[in-house]
Structures are given as C-alpha cells and as structure tokens.
Residue, then its C-alpha position, 0 to 999 in steps of 0.5 A: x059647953x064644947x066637947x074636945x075629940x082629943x086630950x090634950x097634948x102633953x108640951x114635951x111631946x110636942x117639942x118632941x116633933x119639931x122637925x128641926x129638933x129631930x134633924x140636931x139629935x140625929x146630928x148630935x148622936x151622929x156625931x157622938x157615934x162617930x167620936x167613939x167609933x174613932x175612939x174604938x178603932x184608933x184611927x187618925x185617918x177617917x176610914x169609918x164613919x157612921x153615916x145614919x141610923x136605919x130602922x134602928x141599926x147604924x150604918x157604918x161606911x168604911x173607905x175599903x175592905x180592909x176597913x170592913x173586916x177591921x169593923x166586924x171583927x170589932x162589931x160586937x164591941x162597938x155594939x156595946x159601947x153604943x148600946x152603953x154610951x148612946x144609945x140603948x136601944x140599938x138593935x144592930x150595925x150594918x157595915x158598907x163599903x163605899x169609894x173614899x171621896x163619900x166619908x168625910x169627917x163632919x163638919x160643924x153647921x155655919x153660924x148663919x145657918x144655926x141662925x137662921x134655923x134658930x129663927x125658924x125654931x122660934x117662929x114654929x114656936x109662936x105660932x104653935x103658942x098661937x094656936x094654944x090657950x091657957x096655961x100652955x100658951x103661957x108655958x111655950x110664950x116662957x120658953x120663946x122669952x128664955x130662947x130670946x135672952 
C-alpha cells in the first residue's frame, strides 16, 4: 500500500489558486472599489480612481492636489464604506498623486479576450481533472461539463 506525504487538497483551495481566477477577483473588487469610491465623493470626472491593493491597503490616485486633500478629508469614511461594502479585512488607504493621462476609468476586457482566457481556464481544469483520480476527478470533469453548457 502506497503512503501519501501529503492530504489531500481540499477542490475550492485549489480553484482558489488559478491565477486566472485571482487576476478576475482583483479586477472585480477593483471595479467595485471604484464604483463607490465615485459614489462617495460624487464626481463626474474621473479625479480618483483605485489603482490596486497592496500588502492589504488600497491605493487610491488622484489626477491633482486638490483631488488629494478632498480624499483624505474623507479617508476615514471611505475606509468604512470599503470595510462595510467589500472588503473587511482593509487595513488602510494610501493615497498618490500622479499626472492625468494615468487614471482612466476601467474599461471592460474584449470578447475574444474573455474567450480566449475562458479557454485557457478550461484547459488548466482538464489537466488539473487529469492529474486527479476518484471522486475529485469526477467533481473538477462536472464542473468542466457545467462551464461548457
């Protein structure tokens, strides 16, 4: 009988470290942190915009000073609403300012992009499903059916 020097690995753990998976949540909690950050300060114009999270603190670039000092006199407001609304375990913002032309609204990925990464998603699960036996293959071969349909 074969000894195994590790358990087995639990399927949402390893979902969990798809690389293409990680890159759509950051983009979606980015997007989402945005949205709101827009909501908080009531701006038409893009003046501010979360660029990323760092070590656990969002990065917030404003186009000028005056954008700046508008976002820290609502920093702690707009630390709450991510804390409430996205993301809880925030630890802080962090708040840059650089030239214009580098904050420009997001903009949603292209159809043969999505498609293509779509594909790429599906492959790492076949050879993840490939690289597993039992009752997990079968799991990770359902999920590769559901994703297909």
């Amino acid at each position: 009988m074969a000894r195994y020097s590790q358990k087995p690995a639990q399927l949402n753990q390893l979902m969990a470290e798809l690389p293409l998976l990680q890159r759509q949540q950051n983009f979606t909690q980015l997007q989402q942190l945005n949205q709101l950050l827009h909501q908080l300060l009531g701006q038409q114009q893009h003046g501010c915009q979360v660029a990323r999270i760092h070590q656990g603190r969002a990065v917030i670039l404003c186009q000028s000073a005056a954008w700046a000092t508008r976002v820290k006199m609502q920093r702690d407001a707009i630390l709450d609403n991510f804390r409430q609304k996205i993301l809880p375990d925030l630890a802080g913002l962090d708040i840059d300012i650089t030239p214009k032309a580098s904050i420009r609204p997001p903009q949603p990925a292209a159809k043969h992009e999505v498609a293509a990464n779509s594909q790429q998603a599906s492959q790492r699960l076949q050879q993840l499903a490939d690289a597993c036996s039992g009752p997990l293959k079968d799991k990770i071969e359902g999920l590769i059916q559901r994703r297909q349909r």
